[in-house]
N, C-alpha and C positions, 0 to 999 in steps of 0.2 A: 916904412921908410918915408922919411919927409925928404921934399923939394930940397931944405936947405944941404941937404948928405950931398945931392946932387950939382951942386953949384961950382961952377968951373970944368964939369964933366962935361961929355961928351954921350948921349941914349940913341937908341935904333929907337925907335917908333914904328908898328904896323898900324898908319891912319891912311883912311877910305878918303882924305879928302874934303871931308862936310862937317859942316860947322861943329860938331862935337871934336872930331879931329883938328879943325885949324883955331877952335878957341882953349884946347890943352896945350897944344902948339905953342900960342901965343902967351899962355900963361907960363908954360914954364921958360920960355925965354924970358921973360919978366923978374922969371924967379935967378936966372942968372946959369938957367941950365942948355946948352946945345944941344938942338936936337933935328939929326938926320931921320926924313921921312921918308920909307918904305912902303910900298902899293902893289899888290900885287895884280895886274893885268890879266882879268879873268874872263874877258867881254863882258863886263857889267853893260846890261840893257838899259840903264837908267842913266850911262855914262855918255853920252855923245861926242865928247871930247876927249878922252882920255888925258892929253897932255894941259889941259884945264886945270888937273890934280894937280900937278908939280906948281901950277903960275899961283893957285888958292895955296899949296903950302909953304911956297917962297914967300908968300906976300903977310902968310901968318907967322913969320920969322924964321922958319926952319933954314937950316944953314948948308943945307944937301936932301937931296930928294935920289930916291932909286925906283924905278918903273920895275918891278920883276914882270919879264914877259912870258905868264904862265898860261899863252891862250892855247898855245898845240904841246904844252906838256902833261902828262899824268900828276897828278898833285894827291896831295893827301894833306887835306887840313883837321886840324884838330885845336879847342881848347884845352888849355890846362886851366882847371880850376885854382882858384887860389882861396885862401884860409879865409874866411869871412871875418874874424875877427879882427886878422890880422895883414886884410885887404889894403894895399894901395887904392887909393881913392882917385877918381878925375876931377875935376871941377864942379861938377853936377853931382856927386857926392855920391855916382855909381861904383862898385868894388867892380876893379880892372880886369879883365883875364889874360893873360898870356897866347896870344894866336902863333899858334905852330905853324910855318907853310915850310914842307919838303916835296922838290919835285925829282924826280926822274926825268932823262933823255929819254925818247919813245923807241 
């Protein structure tokens, strides 16, 4: 899949925030694609701000932002691998994976 399939759409994104996250961000709004960023609220210890996230991916174009607040839920994350050949690519020319997050009430 290329950017341009994407153009005038609307993506979920699972971005952490940091520069790898807010420069796909910005690129694919460039590329003419909206895109809502999702984060999941894990108590990252490197995070001191949590709501930081949302002001870095408003500011790298994202046109919605969602906090999942998964600090006192049960979670279960997983990759899905994706087809190496036939990988979507980011900017930095890594093959994407697909981040699974499902939570349960406790």
């Amino acid at each position: 899949m290329k950017a341009q399939d994407l153009k005038g759409k609307t993506i979920a994104f699972a971005g952490s925030g940091g520069l790898d996250s807010c420069t796909i961000t910005r690129w694919l709004m460039d590329q003419g694609v909206n895109v809502i960023c999702f984060t999941a609220d894990l108590g990252q210890p490197d995070e001191e701000d949590i709501d930081a996230i949302q002001q870095r991916m408003k500011l790298a174009g994202a046109v919605d932002f969602v906090l999942l607040p998964c600090r006192e839920r049960s979670l279960i994350l997983g990759l899905v691998s994706s087809n190496r050949k036939r990988a979507m690519r980011d900017a930095t020319g890594i093959p994407l994976e697909l981040l699974v997050v499902c939570w349960r009430k406790p």
